[in-house]
Every structure is written in C-alpha cells, then in structure tokens.
N, C-alpha and C positions, 0 to 999 in steps of 0.2 A: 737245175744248177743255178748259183749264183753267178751275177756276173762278172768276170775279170776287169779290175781299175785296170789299166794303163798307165802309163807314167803321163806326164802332163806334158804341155809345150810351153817351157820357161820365158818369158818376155825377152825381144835382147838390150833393152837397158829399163832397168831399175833403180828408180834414184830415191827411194824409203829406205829402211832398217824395220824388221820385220818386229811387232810388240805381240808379244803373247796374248791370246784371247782372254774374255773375261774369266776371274775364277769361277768356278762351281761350286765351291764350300759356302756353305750357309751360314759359317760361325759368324758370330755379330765382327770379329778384329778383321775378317776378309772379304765381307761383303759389301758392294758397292749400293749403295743406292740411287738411281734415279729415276726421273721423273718423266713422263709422259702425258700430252691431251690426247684424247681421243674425240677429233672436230671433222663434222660432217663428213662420217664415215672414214676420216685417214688419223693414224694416229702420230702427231706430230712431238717431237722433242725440239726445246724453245731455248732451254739452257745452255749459254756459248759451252761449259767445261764438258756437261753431260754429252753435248754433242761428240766432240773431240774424244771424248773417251769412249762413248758405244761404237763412234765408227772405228777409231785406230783401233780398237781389241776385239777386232773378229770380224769387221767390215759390214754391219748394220746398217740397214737403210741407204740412203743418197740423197743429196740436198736438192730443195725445193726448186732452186736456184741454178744447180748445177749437175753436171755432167751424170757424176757419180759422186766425190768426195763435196763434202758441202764445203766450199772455200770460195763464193761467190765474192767481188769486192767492186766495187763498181766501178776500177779501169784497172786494168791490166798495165798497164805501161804507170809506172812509178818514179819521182824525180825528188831528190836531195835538195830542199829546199831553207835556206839558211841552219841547217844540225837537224832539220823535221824531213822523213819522211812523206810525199804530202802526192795524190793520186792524182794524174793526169788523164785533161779531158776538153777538148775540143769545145770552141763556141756555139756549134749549133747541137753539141749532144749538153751543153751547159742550159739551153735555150729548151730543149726539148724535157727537160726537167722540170725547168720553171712552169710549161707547161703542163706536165702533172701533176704537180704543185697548184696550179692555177683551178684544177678542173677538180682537187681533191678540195679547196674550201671553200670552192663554188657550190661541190657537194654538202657542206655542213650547213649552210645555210648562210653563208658571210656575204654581204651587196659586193659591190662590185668595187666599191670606191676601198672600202675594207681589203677587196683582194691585192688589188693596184699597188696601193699604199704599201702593204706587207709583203709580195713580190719584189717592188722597186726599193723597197731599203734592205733586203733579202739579197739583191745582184750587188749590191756596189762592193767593189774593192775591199779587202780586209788587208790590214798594214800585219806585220810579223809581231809591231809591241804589242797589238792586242787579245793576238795567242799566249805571248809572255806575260801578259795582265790576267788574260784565265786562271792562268797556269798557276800566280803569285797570289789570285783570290782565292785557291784551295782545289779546285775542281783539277781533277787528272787527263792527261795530254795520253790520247789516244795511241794507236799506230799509223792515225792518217794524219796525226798532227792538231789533229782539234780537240777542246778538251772536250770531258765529258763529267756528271756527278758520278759521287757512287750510288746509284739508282740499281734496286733489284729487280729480278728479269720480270716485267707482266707474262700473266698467259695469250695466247693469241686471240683475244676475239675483238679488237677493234681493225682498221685499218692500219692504224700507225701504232707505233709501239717505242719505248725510251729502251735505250742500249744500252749494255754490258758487257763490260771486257773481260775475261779473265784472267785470273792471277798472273797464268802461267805465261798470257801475253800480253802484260801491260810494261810494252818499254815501246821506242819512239821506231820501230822497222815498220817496211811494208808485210802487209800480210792482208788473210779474209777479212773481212767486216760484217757489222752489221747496220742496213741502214734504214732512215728513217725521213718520213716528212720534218723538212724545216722550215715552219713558217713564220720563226720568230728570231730575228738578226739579235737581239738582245745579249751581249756577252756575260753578262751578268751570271744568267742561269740560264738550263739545259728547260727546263719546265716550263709551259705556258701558266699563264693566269688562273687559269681555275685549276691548281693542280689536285690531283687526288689526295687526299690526308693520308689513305695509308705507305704513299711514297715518301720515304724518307731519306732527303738527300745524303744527309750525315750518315746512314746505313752503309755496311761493306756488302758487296754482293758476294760473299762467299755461299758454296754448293751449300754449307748445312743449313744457311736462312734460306727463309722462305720466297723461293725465287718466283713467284709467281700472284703479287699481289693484283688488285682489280688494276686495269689500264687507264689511262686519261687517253680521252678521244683524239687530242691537238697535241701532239708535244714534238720539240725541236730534232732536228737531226743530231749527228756523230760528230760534225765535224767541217771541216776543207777541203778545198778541191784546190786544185791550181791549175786555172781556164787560160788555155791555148788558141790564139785567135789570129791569123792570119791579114794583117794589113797592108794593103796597095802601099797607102802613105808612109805609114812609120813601121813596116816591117813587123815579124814576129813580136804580138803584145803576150806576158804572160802575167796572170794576175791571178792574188788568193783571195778565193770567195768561200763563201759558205755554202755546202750542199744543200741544195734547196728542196730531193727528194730522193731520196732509196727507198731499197727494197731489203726485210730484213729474211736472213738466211735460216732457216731450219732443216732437221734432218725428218723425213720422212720415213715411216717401220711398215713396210708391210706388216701385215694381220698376224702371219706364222710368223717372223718372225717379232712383233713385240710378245707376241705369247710365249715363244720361247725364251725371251729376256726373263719372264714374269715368274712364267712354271716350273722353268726347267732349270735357270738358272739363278732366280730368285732375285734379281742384280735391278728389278725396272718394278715402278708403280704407274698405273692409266689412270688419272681421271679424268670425268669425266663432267661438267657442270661442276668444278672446284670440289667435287666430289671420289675420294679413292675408289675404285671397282673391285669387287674382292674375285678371286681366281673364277669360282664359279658362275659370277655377275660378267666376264666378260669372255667367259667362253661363250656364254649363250648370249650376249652380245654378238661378237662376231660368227659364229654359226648365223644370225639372223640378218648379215648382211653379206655370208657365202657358204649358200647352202650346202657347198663341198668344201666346206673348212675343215670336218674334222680329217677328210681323204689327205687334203693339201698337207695340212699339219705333222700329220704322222707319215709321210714322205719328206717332207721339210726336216724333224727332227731325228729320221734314220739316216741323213744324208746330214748333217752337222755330227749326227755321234760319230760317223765315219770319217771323220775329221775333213770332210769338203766343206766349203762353202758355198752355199746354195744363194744363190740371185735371182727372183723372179722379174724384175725391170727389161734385162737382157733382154729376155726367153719371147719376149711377144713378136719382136721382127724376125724371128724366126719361128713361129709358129708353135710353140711347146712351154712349160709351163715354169719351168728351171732352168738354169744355168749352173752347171757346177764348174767351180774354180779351186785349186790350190791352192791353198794359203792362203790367197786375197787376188783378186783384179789388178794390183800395182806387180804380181810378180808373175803369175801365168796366165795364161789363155783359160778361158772357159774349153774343158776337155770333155764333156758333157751336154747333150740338150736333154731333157729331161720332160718325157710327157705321161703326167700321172693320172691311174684308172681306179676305179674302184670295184671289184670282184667281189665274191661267197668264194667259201673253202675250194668250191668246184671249179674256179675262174669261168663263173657265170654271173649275170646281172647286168644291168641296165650300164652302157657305158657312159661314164662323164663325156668324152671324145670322141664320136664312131667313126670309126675312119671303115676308107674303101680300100679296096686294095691298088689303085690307082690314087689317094691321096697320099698312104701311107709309102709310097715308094716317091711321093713327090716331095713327102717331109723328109725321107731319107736321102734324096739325092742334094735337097739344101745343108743338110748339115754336115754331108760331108765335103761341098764345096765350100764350105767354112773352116775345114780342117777339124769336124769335131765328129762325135759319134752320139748317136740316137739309141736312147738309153726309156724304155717302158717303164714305169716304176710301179709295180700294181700293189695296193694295197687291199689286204684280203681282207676284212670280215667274217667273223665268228657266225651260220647259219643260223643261229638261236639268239641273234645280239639284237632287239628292236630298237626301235625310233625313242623309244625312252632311258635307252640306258645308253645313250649318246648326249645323254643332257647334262652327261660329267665330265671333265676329263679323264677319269677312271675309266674308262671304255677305251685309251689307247693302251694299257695292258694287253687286252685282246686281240689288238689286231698285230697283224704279221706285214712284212715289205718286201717283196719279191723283187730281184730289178732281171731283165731281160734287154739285151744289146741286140737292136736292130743292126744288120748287115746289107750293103747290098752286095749283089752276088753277078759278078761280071766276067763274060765267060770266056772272051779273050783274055783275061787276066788267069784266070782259072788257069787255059792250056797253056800259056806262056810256063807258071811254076809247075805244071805236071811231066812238062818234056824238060826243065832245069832236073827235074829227080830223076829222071832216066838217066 
C-alpha cells in the first residue's frame, strides 16, 4: 500500500503571497532560462534576478548567507537618511570590517603603508553631496543609498566580486544586498585600477546579457553604511561611510534539485569552468560526487511530482534525508521527514542507511516530537538494471518509489481508544 499524505500543519502567520512554481512547458515563449556554477562540488546561482526567481517559484535552494530565503543584507536595522535609505551599524562592527578589509589586501600582496593609506581614506566620513554627485555623474543609487555601475554579474571564482541590482529592485528602499570589498574610497567609479576590459561600465545588467563575465580580483563595494558610535563627550555620533567589506549573497541548489531544474523542467543551465554541461555531462558529474544520486533523485523527483516540496538542508538535524513541505517553508511545517533506501523488486539489497531496531524507533520517536511523521521512501530497482545503464538518466523510467509511514505504536494510547469504542 501507498502511503496516506495527511494534511499539513499551516504556519500561524504568513506574511508572502504564494507565486506559482516554475512552468514545465518547454516552448521557447514559457521558458525560463537560467544560469548556474557548479564550484567545488555545490552548484551556486550568482544572478540577483535568477536568484529571486528559482527561489520565489518553488522554493530552490537557500542562501549562502542565510537562514533559508537568500536575503542576506549586512544590518538589519535600517534608517532614513536625508530621502536614502542607508543600513545601520555600530562602531566596532564598522571597525571589525575594516579589519577584513585589512587582512583581505594584506592577502593580495599590498605592504602595509598601501593598506593604511587605503583603510584610512576608506573610514572617513562621506557628506550626502557626494551620493548626489555619484548619483549626477550617471552611476545608479542603490537600495542602500550608495551608487553603483551597471556592471554585469561575474561568476564566482575570486574573493570579491562587483554588484548587481536588479531591475525589479532598483529604487532607493531597504532591502537584500549584495556586498563586496571596498578598498577604494574614489567616488568617481565603482572599479579599481586595473579593471577587466570585458567589464563594461556602460552595459545594462539585464538577465539576457551575459551575466557572468571574468571577475577583477580588487574591486570597490555597494555602497554606505551609516556608523553609529556611542560618545561619553558629544553623545550619539552618526556618520556615512562607505562599506569597507561585504559578503556577497548567492543561492545554493542541492544536486537533486538543480537537476531537476535542468531535466525535468528544463528552466536551469550548470556550468562549469565557463563551460555549459550538457544533461548527460552532469549526471555523471554529480553520480561522481554522490554515489547515491541516482536513489536521491528519483525520490526527490517523485515527491516534487506529488506536488511537495522536498528540502534536504532541514532533514540533517533530524537525522533523515528529506524534508517535505507544502507549498513552501513560508506557509507550513515540514509534515514529513523522509529517509530514502535503495531495494531490488524483492525489497532486498544492500541498504544506503541500516538501521537497528533500536535506532529506528529512536528516529521515530524524534520526528514525532517535532509534530512530524517518518516516511521510508524506498526506491526499487529493476533486477536486471546494472551499473551501466545508470550512466543515463534514462534509467529513472525503470525505477519505481514506494513510500512506507513509519508509526510508533503506544499501547496506553492503543487501550485509551479501544475501551472509547466499547
């Protein structure tokens, strides 16, 4: 027997509007495209819009940075500062920047006199006319108040990286960011001195150019801060500086899922060394860095046909390999943990997770003091299917997805409802 969903446990407050998942049509007018790296084994999306759009339509991945939804910003506490916007942040978390700033161009190779110099004309005070001089020399005034080029998005392989707003948020509110070393106070421009040629300031960073040109090793931050500093003497000092180091925000895909972006729904491209991967190049990619990809996968995408959403992040603190949610994390609980096996026809073979019957009743009694149920998902295996005809994805035709609802079975509860039916 299959197993019975249950209804879910709804969240009690919900502050999104729920957006339809990606389509599945393949026609060229409905098809989304984006972009993905696949860097030291995680496959990252770099793209502010790509972002926003794989997570809001179906809740993909989670940010590098964050919780679960990628909206990292480097303060939280936000102040209205002459019509801008502008992110609030304490003197010794101002100070503590500088310092990774300090230790980031000590790393390139810069003496010390070079770091000094560029630290100390990096901290001093910025006046508001020289936002509005950015702002009047052409370059566009962020969400944090500070301008920025239109600079297209590099791929990740340096340390620091130039920022990208998107369309959809370039006006002057608080919101995510993305952030970057600034070692260079210069209003002038967002770019160091050796910039790369194929960055072109003058370029729009819309999704259909090519977001993802080579990086320059040094290049300046996002923006402003406005440093909150605490004086004996003269009281509450607050002043706008220039960010002097962030961290820039990406969303991360587990494995099953960007191959279901790729295969299934056709909506995502990996590459990999500025190189595309074609369907086949990164199955056998990822098989070669989880040797039970193909079991994961085809439990992964029997439980998204089934309209859940499957989270594997969750599933580790509680010991199982899944998470299934309704609709999304913003609106129910995970009503599922999800621990997947891999069988032959005969539900025999070697298991991925051997449990005892003493672990298994100690995974069971976690999940259900988390209000959730403990859900087997065995995926079966054709007897006659070997090790080489798993080197396509055409080998999850063959397999089949059983799921089995673990219970515990408690026997005061038992006679409580036996003597209610008398």
């Amino acid at each position: 027997m299959q197993a019975e969903f249950r209804a879910p446990r709804r969240r009690a407050r919900v502050h999104e509007e729920y957006v339809a998942p990606l389509p599945v049509s393949r026609s060229p007018e409905e098809r989304c495209d984006f972009r993905a790296e696949l860097i030291n084994q995680h496959v990252l999306v770099c793209h502010p819009d790509h972002i926003q759009k794989i997570y809001n339509q179906g809740y993909f991945g989670k940010g590098v940075l964050s919780r679960a939804r990628p909206d990292h910003s480097i303060s939280d506490q936000w102040e209205q500062h002459e019509g801008l916007f502008l992110p609030v942040i304490s003197q010794s978390r101002y100070e503590e920047l500088l310092g990774w700033a300090r230790s980031a161009l000590s790393a390139r190779g810069l003496d010390e006199d070079a770091v000094n110099q560029t630290l100390l004309s990096l901290s001093q005070p910025v006046g508001m006319e020289d936002v509005r001089r950015e702002e009047i020399a052409g370059e566009e005034p962020g969400p944090d108040g500070g301008a920025r080029p239109h600079t297209k998005r590099p791929r990740p392989g340096s340390e620091v990286e130039p920022e990208v707003e998107p369309e959809s948020k370039r006006s002057c509110r608080p919101g995510p960011q993305n952030h970057e070393l600034n070692p260079d106070p210069r209003p002038s421009s967002d770019q160091e001195s050796d910039v790369d040629p194929d960055l072109n300031p003058d370029s729009d960073s819309d999704s259909d150019s090519d977001p993802h040109p080579d990086p320059d090793p040094l290049v300046p931050g996002p923006g402003f801060v406005l440093v909150v500093s605490d004086s004996k003497e003269c009281g509450e000092v607050r002043e706008v500086r220039r960010t002097p180091f962030s961290l820039t925000e990406y969303l991360q895909l587990s494995l099953e899922e960007a191959f279901f972006l790729v295969y299934s729904l056709g909506c995502l491209s990996v590459y990999l060394n500025q190189e595309p991967l074609s369907i086949i190049q990164l199955w056998r990619e990822f098989r070669s860095l989880r040797p039970d990809f193909v079991s994961s996968f085809a439990a992964y995408q029997h439980c998204r046909s089934r309209g859940w959403v499957p989270k594997g992040g969750g599933g580790a603190k509680y010991g199982v390999d899944l998470m299934l949610y309704r609709k999304g994390p913003p609106f129910y609980h995970a009503s599922y943990s999800v621990v997947i096996e891999r069988v032959d026809d005969a539900f025999k073979g070697s298991p991925l997770r051997p449990f005892s019957w003493r672990s298994l009743a100690a995974l069971s009694r976690i999940t259900s003091n988390v209000s959730k149920e403990l859900m087997l998902c065995y995926v079966i295996h054709p007897a006659d299917q070997s090790e080489a005809d798993l080197a396509s994805p055409v080998c999850l035709s063959r397999l089949k997805v059983q799921e089995v609802i673990v219970s515990r079975w408690v026997s005061s509860r038992e006679r409580t409802e036996h003597d209610d039916d008398i």
